[in-house]
FIZA-782603 format. One line per 4 residues: number of its first residue (from 1); their letters; for each residue x, y, z of N, C-alpha, C. Coordinates in Angstrom, 1 decimal, always signed. Atoms other than C-alpha are relative to their C-alpha. Example, Ala and Ser with C-alpha at 12.3 -4.5 7.8 and 13.67 -1.06 7.14 Angstrom:
BEGIN
1	AS	+0.9/-1.2/+0.0/+12.3/-4.5/+7.8/+0.9/+1.2/+0.0  -0.9/-1.1/+0.0/+13.7/-1.1/+7.1/-0.8/+1.1/+0.8
END
This chain:
BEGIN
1	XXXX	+0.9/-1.2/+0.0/+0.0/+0.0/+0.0/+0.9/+1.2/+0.0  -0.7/-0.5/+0.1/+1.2/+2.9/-0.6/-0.2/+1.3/+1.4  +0.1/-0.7/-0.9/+2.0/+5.8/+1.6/-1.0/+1.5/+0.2  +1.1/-1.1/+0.2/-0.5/+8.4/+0.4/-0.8/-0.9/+0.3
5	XXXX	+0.8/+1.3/-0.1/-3.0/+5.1/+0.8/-0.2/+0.3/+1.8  +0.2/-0.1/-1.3/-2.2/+5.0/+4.2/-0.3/+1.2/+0.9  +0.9/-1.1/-0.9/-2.7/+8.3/+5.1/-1.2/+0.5/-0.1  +1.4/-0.1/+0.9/-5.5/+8.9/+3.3/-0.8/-0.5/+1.4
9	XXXX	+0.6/+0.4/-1.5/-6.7/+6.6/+6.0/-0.2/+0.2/+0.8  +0.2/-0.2/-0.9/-5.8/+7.4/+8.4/-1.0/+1.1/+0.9  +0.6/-1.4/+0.1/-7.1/+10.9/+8.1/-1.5/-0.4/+0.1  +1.3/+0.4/-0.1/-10.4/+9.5/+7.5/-0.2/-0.2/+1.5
13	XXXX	+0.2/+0.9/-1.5/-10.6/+7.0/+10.8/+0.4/+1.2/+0.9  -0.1/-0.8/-1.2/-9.4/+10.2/+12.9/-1.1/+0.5/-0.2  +1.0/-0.7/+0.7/-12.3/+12.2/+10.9/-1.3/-0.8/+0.8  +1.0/-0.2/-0.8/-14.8/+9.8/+12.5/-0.2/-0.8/+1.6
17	XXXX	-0.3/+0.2/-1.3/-13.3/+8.8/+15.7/-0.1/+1.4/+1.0  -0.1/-1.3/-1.0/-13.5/+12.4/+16.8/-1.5/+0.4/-0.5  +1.5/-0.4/-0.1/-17.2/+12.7/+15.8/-0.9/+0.1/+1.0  +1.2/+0.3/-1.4/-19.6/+14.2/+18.2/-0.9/-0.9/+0.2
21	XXXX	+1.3/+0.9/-1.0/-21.8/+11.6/+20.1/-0.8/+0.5/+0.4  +0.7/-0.7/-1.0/-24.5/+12.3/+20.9/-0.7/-0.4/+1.1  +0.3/+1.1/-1.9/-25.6/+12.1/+24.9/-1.1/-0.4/+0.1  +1.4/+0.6/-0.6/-28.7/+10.4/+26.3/+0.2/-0.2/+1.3
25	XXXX	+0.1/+0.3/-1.4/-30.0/+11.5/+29.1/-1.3/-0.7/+0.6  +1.0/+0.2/-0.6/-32.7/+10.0/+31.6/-0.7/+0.7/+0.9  +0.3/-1.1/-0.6/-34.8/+12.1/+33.3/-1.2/-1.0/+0.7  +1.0/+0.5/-0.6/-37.1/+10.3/+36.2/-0.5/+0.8/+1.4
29	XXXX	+0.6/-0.7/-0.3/-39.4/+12.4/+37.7/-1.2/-1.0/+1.0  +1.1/+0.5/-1.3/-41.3/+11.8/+41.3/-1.7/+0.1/-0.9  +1.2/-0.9/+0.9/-44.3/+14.2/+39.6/-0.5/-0.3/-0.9  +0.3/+0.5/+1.4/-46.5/+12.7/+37.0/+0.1/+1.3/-1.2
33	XXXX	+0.0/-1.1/+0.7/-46.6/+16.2/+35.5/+0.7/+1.2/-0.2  -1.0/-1.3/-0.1/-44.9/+19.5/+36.8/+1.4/-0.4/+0.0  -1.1/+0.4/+0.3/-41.7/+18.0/+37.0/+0.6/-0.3/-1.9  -0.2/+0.1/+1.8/-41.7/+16.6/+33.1/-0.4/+1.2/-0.4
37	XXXX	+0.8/-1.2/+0.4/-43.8/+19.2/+32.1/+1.4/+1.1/-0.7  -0.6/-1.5/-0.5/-41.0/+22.0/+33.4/+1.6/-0.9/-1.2  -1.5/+0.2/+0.9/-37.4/+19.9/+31.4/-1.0/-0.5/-1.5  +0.3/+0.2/+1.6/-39.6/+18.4/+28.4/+0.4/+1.8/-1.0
41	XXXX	-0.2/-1.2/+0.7/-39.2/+22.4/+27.7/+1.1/+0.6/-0.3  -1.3/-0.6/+0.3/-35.7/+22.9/+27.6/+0.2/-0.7/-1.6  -0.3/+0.0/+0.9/-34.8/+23.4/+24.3/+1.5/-1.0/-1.1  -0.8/+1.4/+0.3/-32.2/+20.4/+23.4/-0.1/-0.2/-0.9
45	XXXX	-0.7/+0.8/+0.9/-31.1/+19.7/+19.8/-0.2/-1.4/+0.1  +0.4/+1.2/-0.1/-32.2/+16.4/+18.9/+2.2/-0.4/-0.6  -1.4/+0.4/+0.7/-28.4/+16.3/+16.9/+0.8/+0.0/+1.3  -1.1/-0.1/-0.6/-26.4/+17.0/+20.0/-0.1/-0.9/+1.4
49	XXXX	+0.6/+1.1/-1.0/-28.7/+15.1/+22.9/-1.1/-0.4/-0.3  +1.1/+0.4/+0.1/-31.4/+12.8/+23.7/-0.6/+0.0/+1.3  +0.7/-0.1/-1.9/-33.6/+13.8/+27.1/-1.4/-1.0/-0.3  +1.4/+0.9/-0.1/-35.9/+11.0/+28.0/-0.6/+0.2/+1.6
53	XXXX	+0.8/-0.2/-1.5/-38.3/+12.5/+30.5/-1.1/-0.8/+0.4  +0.9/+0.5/-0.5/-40.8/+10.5/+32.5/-0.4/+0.2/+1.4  +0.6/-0.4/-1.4/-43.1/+11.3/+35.7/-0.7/-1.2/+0.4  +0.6/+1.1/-0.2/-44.1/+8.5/+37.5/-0.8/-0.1/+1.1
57	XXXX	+0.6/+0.2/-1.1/-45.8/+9.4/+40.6/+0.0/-1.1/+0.9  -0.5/+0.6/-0.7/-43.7/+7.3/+42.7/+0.7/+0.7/+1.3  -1.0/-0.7/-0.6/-42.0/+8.1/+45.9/+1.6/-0.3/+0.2  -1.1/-0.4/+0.9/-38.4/+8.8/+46.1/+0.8/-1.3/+0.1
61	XXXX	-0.7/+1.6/+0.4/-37.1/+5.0/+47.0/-0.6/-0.4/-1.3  +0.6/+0.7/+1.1/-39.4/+3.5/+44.7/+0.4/+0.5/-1.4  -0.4/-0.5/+1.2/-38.4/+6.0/+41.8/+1.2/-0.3/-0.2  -1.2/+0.5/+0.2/-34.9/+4.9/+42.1/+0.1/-1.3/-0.5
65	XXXX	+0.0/+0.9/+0.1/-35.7/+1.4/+41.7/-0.9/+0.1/-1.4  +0.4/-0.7/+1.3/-37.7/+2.7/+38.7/+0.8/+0.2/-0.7  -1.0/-0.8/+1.5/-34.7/+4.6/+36.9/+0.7/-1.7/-0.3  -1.0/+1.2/+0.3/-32.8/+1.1/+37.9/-0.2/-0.8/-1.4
69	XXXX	+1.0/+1.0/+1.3/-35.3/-0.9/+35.5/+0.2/+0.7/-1.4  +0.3/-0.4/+1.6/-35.6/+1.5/+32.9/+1.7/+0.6/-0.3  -1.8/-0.8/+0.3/-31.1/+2.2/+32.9/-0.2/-1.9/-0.5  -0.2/+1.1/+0.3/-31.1/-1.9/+32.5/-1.1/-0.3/-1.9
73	XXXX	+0.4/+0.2/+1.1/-33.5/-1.5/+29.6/+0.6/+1.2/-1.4  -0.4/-0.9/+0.9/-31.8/+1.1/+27.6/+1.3/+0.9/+0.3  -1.0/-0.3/-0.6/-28.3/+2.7/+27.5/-0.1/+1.9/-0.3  -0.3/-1.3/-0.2/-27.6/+6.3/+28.9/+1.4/+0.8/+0.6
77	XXXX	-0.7/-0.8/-0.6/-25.1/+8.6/+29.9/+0.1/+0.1/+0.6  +0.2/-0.1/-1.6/-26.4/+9.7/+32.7/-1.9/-0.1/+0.2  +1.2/+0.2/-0.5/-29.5/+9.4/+34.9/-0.5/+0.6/+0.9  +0.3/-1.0/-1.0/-31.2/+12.0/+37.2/-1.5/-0.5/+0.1
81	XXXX	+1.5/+0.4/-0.6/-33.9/+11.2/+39.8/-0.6/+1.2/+0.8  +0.2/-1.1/-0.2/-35.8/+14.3/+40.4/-1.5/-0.2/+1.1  +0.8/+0.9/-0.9/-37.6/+13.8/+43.5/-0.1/+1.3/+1.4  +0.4/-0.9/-0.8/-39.1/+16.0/+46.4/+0.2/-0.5/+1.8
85	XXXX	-0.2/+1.1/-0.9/-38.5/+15.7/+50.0/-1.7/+0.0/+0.6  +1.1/-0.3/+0.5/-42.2/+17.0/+50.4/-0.7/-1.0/+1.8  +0.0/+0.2/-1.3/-43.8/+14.5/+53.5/+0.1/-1.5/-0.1  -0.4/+1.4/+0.3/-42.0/+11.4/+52.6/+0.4/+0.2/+1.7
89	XXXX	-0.9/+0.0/-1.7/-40.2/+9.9/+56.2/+1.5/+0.5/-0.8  -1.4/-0.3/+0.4/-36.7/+11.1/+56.4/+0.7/-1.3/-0.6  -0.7/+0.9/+0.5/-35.7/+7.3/+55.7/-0.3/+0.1/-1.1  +0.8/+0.5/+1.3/-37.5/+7.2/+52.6/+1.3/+1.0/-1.0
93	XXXX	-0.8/-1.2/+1.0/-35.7/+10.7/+50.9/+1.7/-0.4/+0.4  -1.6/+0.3/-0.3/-32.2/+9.7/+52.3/+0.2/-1.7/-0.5  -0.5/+1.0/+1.1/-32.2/+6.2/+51.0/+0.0/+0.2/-1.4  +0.5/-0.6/+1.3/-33.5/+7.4/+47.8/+1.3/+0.9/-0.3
97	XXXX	-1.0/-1.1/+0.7/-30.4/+9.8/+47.6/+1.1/-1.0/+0.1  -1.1/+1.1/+0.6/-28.1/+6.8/+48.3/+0.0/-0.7/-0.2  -0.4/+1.4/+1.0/-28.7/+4.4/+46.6/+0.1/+0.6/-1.5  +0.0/-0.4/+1.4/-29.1/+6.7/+43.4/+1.2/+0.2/-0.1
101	XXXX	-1.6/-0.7/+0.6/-25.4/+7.9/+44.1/+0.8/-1.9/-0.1  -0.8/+0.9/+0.8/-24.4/+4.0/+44.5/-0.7/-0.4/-1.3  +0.4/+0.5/+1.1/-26.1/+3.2/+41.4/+0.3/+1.0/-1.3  -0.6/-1.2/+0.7/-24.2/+6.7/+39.9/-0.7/+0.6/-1.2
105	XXXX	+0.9/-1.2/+0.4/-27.4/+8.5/+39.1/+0.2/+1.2/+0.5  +0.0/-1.1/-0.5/-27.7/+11.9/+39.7/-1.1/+0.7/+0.7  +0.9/-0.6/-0.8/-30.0/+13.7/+42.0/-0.4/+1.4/-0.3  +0.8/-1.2/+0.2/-32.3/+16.8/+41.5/-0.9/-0.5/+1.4
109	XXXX	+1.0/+0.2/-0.8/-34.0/+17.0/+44.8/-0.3/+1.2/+0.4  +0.1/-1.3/-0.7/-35.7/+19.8/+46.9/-1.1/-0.2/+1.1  +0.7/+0.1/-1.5/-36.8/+20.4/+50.3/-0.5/+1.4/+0.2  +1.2/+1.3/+0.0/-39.8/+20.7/+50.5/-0.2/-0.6/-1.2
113	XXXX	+0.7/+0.8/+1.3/-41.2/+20.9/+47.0/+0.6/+0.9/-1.0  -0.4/-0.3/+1.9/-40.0/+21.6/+43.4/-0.1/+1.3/-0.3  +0.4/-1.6/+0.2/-42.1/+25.1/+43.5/+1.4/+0.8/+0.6  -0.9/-0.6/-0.5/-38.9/+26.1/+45.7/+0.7/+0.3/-1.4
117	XXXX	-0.9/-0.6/+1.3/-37.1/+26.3/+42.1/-0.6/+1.2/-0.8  +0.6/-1.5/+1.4/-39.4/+28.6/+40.4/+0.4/+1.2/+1.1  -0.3/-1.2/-0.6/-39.3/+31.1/+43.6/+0.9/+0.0/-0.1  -1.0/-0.3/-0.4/-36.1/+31.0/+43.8/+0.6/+1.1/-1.3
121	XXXX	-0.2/-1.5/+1.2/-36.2/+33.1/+40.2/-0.1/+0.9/+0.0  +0.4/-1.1/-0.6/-37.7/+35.8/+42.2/+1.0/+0.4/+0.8  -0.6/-0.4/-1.5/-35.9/+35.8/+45.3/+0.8/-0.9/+0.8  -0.1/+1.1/-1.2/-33.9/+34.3/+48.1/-0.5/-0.1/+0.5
125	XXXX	+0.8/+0.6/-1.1/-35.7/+32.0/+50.0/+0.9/-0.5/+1.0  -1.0/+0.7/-0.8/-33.7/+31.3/+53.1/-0.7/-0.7/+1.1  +0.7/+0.2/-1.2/-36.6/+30.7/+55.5/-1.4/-1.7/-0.7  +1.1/+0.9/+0.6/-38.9/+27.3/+55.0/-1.6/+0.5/+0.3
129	XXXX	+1.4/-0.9/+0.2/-42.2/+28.1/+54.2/-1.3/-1.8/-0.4  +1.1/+1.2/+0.1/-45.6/+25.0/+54.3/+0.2/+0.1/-1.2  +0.3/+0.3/+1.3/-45.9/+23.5/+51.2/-1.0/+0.6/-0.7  +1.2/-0.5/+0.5/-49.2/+24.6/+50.6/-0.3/+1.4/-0.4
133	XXXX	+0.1/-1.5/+0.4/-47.9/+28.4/+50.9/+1.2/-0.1/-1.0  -0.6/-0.3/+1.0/-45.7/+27.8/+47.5/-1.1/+0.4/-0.8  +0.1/-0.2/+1.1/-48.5/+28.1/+45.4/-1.0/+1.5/+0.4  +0.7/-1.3/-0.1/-50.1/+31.5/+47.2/+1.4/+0.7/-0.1
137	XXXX	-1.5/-1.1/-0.7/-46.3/+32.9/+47.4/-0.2/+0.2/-2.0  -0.3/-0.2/+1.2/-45.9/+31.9/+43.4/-1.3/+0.5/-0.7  +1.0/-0.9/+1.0/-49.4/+33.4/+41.9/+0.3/+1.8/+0.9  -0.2/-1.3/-0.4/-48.4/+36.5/+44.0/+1.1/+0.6/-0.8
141	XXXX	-1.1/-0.5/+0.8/-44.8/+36.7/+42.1/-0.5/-0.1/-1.6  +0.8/+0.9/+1.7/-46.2/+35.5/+38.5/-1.1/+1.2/+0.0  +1.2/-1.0/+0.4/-49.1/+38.1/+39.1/-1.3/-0.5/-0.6  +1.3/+0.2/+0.7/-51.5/+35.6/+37.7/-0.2/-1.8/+0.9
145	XXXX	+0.9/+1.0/-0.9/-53.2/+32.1/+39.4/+1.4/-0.9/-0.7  -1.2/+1.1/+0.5/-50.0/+29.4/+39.4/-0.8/-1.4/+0.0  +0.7/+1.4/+0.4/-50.7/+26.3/+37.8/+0.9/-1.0/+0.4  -1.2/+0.9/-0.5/-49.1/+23.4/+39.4/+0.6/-1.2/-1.0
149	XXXX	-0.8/+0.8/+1.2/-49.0/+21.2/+36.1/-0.2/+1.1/-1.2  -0.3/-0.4/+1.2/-48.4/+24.2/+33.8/+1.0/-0.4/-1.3  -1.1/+0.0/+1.3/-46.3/+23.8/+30.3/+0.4/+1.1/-0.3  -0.4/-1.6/+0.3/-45.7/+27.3/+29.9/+0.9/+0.3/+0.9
153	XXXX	-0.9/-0.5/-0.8/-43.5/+27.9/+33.1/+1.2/-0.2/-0.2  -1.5/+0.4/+0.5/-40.2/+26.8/+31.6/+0.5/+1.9/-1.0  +0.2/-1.1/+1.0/-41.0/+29.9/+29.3/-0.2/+1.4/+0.8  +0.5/-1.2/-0.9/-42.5/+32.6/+31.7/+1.4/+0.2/+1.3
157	XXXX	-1.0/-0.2/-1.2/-39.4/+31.9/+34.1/+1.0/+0.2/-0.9  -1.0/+0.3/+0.3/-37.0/+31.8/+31.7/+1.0/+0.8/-0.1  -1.1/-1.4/-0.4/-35.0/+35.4/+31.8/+0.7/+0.0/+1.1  -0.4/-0.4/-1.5/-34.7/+35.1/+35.4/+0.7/-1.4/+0.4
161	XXXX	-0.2/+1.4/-0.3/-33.2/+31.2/+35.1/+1.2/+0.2/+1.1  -1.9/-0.2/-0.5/-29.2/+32.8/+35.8/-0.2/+0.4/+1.7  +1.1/-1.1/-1.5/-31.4/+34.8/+39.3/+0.1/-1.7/+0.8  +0.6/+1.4/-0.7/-32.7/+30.7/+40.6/+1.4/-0.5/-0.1
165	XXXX	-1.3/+0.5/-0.8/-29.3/+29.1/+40.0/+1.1/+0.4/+0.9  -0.7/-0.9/-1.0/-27.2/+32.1/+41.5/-0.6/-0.2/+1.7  +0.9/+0.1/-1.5/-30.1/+31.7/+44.6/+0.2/-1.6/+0.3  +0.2/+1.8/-0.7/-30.2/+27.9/+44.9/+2.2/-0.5/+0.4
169	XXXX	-1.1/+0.1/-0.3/-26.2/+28.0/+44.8/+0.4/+0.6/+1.8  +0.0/-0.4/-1.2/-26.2/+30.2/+47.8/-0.9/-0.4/+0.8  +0.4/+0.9/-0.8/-28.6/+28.6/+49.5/+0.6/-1.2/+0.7  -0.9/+0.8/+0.0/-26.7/+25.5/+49.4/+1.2/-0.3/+1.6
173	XXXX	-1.9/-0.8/-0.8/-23.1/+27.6/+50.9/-1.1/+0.3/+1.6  +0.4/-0.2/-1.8/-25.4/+28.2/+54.4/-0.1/-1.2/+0.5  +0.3/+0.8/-1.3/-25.8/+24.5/+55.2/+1.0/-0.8/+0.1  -1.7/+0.8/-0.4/-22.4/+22.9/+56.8/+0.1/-0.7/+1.0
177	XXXX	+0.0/+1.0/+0.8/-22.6/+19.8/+56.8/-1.5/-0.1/-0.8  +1.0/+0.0/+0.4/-25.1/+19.3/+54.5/-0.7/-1.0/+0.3  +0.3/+1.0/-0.7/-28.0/+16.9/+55.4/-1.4/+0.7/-0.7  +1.4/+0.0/+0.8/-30.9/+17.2/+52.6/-1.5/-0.3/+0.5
181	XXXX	+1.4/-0.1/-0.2/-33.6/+16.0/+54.4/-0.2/+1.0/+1.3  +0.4/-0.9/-1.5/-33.2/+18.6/+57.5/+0.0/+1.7/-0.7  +0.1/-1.6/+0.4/-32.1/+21.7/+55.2/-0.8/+0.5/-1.1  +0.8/-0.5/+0.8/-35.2/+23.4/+54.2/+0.0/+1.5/+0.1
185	XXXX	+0.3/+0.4/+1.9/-35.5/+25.0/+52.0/+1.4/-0.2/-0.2  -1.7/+0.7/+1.3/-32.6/+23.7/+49.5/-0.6/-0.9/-1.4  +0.1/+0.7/+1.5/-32.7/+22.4/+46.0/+1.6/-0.3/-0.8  -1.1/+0.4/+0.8/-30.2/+20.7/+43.7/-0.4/-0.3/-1.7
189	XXXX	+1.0/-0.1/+1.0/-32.5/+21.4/+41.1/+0.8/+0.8/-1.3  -0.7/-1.2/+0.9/-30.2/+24.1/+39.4/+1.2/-1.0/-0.6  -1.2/+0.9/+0.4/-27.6/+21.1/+38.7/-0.4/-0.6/-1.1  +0.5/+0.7/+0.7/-29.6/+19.4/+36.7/-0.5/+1.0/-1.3
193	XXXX	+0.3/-0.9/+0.6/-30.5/+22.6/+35.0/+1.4/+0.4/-0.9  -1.2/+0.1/+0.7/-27.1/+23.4/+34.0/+0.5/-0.7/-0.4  -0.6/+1.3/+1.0/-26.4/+20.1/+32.6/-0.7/+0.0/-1.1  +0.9/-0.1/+1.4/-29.2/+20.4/+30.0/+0.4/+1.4/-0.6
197	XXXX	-0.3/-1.2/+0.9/-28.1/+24.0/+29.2/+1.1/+0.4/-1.0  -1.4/+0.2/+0.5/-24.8/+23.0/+28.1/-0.2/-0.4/-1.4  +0.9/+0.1/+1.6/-26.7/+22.0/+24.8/-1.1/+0.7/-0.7  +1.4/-1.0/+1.0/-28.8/+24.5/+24.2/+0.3/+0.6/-0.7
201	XX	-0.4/-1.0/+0.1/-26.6/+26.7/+22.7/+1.3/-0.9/-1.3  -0.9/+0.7/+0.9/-24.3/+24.1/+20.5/-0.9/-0.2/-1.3
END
């Protein structure tokens, strides 16, 4: 063969050895609705990833044992179990957070509930607040009646996204040692947010 032959080749095989892959992620959601609802919206390129969201109205052990089944039926990247601590027992939300890290899922959780992500586009929340008063706090910020399975709020919040992960980061930096099911409010909801955003823009 000759030596133009060979490189020729090789040139190629580097050409599609270095081709972007594209990622697949899992997205399993406690929430049959507001949870999918709020990432089916992020805007993701079919060319660059693949987000497979599902809401299963499970609680947060049981949804882990969920992602397990559906990671053994199809291959991903990664795997994020987006899950509330809400008025599970503390065992329930703290197994649920480790067994998803030995099984090297990722966690999206929030204490109490999920709505802590949208106020947090408004404001710091540093003070925990009843579950029941997220959705008089968020039609008061919003200015209009909050819908708890809306499809539009991915859109209506979306200016103020850089505002919620700035706030949920500092949130975070006050609790030392951390201990998810005692520090309310908190969310890790913004992690998961800036992993999907890393393709919106490619």
């Amino acid at each position: 063969m000759s030596r133009r032959n060979v490189n020729s080749r090789g040139y190629h095989e580097r050409k599609v050895n270095t081709r972007e892959i594209r990622q697949r992620y899992l997205i399993v959601c406690e929430g049959e609705k507001t949870e999918p609802n709020y990432f089916r919206s992020f805007r993701v390129p079919k060319k660059v990833a693949e987000i497979h969201v599902q809401g299963r109205g499970e609680n947060p052990s049981k949804l882990v044992e969920s992602a397990k089944e559906l990671k053994k039926q199809d291959d991903y990247d990664q795997v994020w179990c987006v899950f509330d601590r809400d008025s599970w027992t503390v065992e329930d939300f703290k197994n649920a957070i480790n067994n998803a890290e030995v099984q090297g899922f990722k966690v999206a959780y929030s204490n109490e509930a999920f709505e802590l992500w949208y106020v947090l586009h408004f404001e710091f929340l540093h003070t925990g607040i009843p579950r029941n008063d997220y959705k008089k706090k968020l039609t008061s910020l919003l200015r209009q009646p909050y819908k708890k399975n809306s499809d539009t709020i991915y859109d209506e919040l979306f200016e103020k996204q850089y505002i919620a992960i700035q706030n949920a980061e500092k949130l975070l930096k006050q609790y030392e040692p951390h201990n998810p099911e005692k520090d309310n409010p908190s969310t890790t909801v913004h992690l998961l947010v800036q992993e999907l955003n890393k393709f919106i823009h490619k």
